[in-house]
N, C-alpha and C positions, 0 to 999 in steps of 0.2 A: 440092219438092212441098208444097202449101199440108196443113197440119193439117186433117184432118173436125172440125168441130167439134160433131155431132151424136153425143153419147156409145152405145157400140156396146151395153151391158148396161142391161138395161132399169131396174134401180134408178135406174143416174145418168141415163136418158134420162128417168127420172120427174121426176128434180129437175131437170133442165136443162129440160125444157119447162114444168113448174110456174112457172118464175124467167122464163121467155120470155114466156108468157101472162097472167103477169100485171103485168109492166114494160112488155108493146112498150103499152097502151091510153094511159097517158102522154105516151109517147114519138111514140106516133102524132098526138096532139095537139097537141103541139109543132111537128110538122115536116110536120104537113098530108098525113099515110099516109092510105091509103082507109082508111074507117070499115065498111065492110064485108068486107073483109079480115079486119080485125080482130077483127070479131062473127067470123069461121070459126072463127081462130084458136082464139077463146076458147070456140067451143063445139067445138072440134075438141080440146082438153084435158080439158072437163068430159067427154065420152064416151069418150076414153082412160084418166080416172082412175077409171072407172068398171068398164072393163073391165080393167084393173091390179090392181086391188081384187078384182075376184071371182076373178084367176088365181091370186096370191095365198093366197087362202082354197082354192083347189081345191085346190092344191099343198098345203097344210097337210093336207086332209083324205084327200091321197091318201097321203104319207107316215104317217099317225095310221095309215089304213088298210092299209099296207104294214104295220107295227107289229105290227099285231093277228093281223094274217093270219100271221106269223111264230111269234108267240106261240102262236096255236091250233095249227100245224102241231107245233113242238115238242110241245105240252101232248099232244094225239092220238097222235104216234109214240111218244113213250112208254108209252101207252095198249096201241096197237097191239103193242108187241115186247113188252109182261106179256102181253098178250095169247095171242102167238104163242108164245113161250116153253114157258109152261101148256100150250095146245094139245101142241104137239112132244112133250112126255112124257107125254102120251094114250098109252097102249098101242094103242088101239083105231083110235088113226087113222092111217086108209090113203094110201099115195101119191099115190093117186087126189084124193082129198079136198086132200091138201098143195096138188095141181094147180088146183083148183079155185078154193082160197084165194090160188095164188098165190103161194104161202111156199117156204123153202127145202124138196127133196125128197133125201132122204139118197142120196148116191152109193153102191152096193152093188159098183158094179163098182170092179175091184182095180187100177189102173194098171201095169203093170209094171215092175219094176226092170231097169232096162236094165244089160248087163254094164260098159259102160264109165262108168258112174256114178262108181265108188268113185274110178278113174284120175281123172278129169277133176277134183276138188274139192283143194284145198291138203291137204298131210298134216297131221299136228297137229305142234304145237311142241311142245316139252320144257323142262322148267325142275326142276333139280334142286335139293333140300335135303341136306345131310350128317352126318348124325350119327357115333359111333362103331360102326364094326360095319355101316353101315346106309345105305341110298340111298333118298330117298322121290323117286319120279317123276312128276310131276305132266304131265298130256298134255294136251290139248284145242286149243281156238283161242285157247284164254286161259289158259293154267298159270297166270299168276302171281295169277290170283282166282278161287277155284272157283266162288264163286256165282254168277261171269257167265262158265262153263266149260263150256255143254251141248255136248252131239256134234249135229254135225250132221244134218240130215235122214233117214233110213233109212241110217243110220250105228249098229252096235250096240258096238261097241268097238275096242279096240288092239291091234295083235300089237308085243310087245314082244322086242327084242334088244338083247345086250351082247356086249362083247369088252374082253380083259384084255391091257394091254401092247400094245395093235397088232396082237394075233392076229387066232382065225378068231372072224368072228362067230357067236354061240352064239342058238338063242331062248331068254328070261326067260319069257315068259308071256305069256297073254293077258287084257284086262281088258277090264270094260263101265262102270267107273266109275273118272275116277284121284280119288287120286294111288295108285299100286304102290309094293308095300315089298319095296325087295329087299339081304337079308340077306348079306355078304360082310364077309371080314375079309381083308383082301388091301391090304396097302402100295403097289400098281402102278396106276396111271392106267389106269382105266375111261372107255367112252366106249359110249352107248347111242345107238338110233333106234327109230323105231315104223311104222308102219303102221295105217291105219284099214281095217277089218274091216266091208262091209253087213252087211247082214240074212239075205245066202245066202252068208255066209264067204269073200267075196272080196276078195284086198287090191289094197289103193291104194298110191301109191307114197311110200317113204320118204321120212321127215322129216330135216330135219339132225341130225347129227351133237352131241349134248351128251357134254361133259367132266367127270370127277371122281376126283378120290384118295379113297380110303377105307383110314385106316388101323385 
């Protein structure tokens, strides 16, 4: 299949009829082309590069003006959320008013916690430290960094258990914040788990199984 030779993106269709319109008047004299062909041609450029030129510039100024338009929205929403903000810690204004504005209206109503909540969510992990004398238990979804260790959602703490030697499991305690220190002097392999605790004291289901000797 023969090559188009009429370039498809208007830049190079601009140079390529520029180079056309103003070699073929030459050429056409050379080899006896109609001379009024040739006058189309060539006024058929001059009002192509005319209107090339002004899209051009439209485009320039519609981009400047995309720009701008960008810049005021930022500059304004900012505006608007000082705005809204102040507003919100009005004591004095009403729901109503929020509505009117438009703006966020505070939820009063309570979602309820559903029973099978605390079941459905992973149990926490466990990661223990050893001292003499001493077991520090560190719980959450991240033991090993407390600063990025919060509890989960209407999650209030742990119920904590241990077992000595392979026995019965005993409860340690219950916590809202780890790491838990629990004090033993006992030479035999300890091995604790946990459970997470909602907001209405109901557990979730055991975490694995953490290992340690303390003598």
């Amino acid at each position: 299949m023969a090559k188009h030779y009429i370039p498809y993106k208007d830049a190079e269709f601009d140079k390529w009829f520029k180079n056309f319109a103003h070699k073929l008047p030459a050429i056409a004299n050379a080899v006896g082309f109609p001379q009024q062909l040739v006058a189309q041609i060539t006024a058929a450029y001059a009002e192509w590069k005319l209107v090339y030129q002004s899209n051009i510039e439209l485009q320039s100024q519609a981009r400047a003006g995309t720009e701008t338009k960008k810049k005021t929205r930022t500059n304004n929403s900012k505006l608007i959320r000082t705005a809204t903000k102040l507003l919100q810690a009005f004591p004095d204004v009403t729901d109503a008013q929020r509505e009117l504005l438009d703006i966020t209206v505070r939820d009063t109503t309570l979602t309820p916690l559903l029973p099978e909540y605390v079941m459905e969510i992973d149990p926490p992990l466990l990661k223990l430290d050893l001292q003499s004398g001493q077991v520090t238990i560190h719980f959450g979804v991240n033991p090993g960094n407390e600063k990025e260790n919060a509890k989960p959602e209407n999650i209030s703490g742990v119920k904590l258990w241990y077992r000595v030697g392979g026995g019965e499991w005993k409860w340690l305690g219950y916590d809202t914040n780890s790491p838990y220190r629990h004090n033993i002097n006992l030479g035999e392999a300890l091995e604790y788990r946990a459970q997470w605790l909602d907001k209405k004291m109901r557990t979730g289901r055991f975490s694995m199984v953490a290992q340690a000797t303390v003598s």
